[in-house]
N, C-alpha and C positions, 0 to 999 in steps of 0.2 A: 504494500500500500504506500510504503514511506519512496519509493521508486518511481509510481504513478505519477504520487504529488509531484516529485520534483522536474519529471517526464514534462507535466501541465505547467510547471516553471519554465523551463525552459522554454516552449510552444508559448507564453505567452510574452516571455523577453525577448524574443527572435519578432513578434507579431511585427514589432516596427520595419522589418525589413519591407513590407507591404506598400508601404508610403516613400519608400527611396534607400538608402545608404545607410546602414549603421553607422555608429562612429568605433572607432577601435576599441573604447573605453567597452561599450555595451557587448562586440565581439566577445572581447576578451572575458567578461563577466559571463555572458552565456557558456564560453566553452569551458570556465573553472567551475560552473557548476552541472556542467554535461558529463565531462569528463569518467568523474568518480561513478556518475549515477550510471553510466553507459558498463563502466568495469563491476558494477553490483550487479546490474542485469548479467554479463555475460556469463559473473560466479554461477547467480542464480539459474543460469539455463544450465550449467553444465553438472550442477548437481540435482538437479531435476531428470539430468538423464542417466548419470548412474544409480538413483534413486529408483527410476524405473527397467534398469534391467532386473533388477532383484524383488521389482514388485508383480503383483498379480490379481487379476480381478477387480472390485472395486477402488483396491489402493490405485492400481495402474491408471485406470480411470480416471482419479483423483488428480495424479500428479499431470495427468495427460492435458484435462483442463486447466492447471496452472500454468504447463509448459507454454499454452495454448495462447492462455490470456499474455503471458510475460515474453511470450514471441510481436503480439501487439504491442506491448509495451516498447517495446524496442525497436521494433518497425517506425514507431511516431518519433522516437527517440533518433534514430538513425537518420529521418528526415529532416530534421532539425538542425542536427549533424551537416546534413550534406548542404543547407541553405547558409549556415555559418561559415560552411569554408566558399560556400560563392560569394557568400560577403566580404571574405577576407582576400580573396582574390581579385574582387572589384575595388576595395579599399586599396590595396599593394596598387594595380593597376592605375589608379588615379593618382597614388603617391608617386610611380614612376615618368608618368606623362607629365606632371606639374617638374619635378627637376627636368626631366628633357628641353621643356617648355623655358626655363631657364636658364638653359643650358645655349641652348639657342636663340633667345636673349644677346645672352653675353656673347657668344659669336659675332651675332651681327652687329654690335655695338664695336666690337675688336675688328672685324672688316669697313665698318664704317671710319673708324679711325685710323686705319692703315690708306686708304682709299685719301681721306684727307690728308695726311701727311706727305704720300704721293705726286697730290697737285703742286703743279707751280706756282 
């Protein structure tokens, strides 16, 4: 349950990606609290599954339904996951274009001034 909630955290820290551009600040908050919750899921699938080799009949069943439920869990979890790193790749991406941006700037100011220096 305590996985779910923090599943519904994350889905509604990321919401803002809806409306444009996280800021790095909000990335970064979302994936310190994904992170953990993503490795509690995975604990919890993988003992769900040697739980159910050694079980049978209604137990099997039992754990089959959690397995079941906590495969969604993670599914909404993982998409979450994957909208944060396109965030963080649109963030990077606009960080690199704005140095480019004045990078090329300062060129053409350093050809402009070479150009004048040139004239007679």
């Amino acid at each position: 349950a305590t996985n779910e909630l923090e599943v519904e955290k994350v889905k509604m820290m990321t919401s803002s990606a809806d409306s444009g551009q996280m800021s790095e600040d909000e990335i970064s908050s979302c994936e310190k609290v994904g992170q953990p919750v993503k490795a509690g899921l995975e604990n919890m699938l993988r003992m769900l599954d040697q739980k159910m080799k050694a079980a049978d009949g209604a137990m099997k069943d039992e754990l089959t339904q959690m397995k079941d439920k906590t495969n969604a869990i993670k599914k909404e979890l993982d998409a979450a996951v994957a909208l944060l790193s396109r965030q963080r790749q649109s963030f990077a991406t606009a960080e690199m274009l704005k140095q480019a941006s004045e990078k090329v700037d300062k060129a053409e100011e350093s050809l402009a001034a070479c150009q004048e220096a040139e004239m007679p």
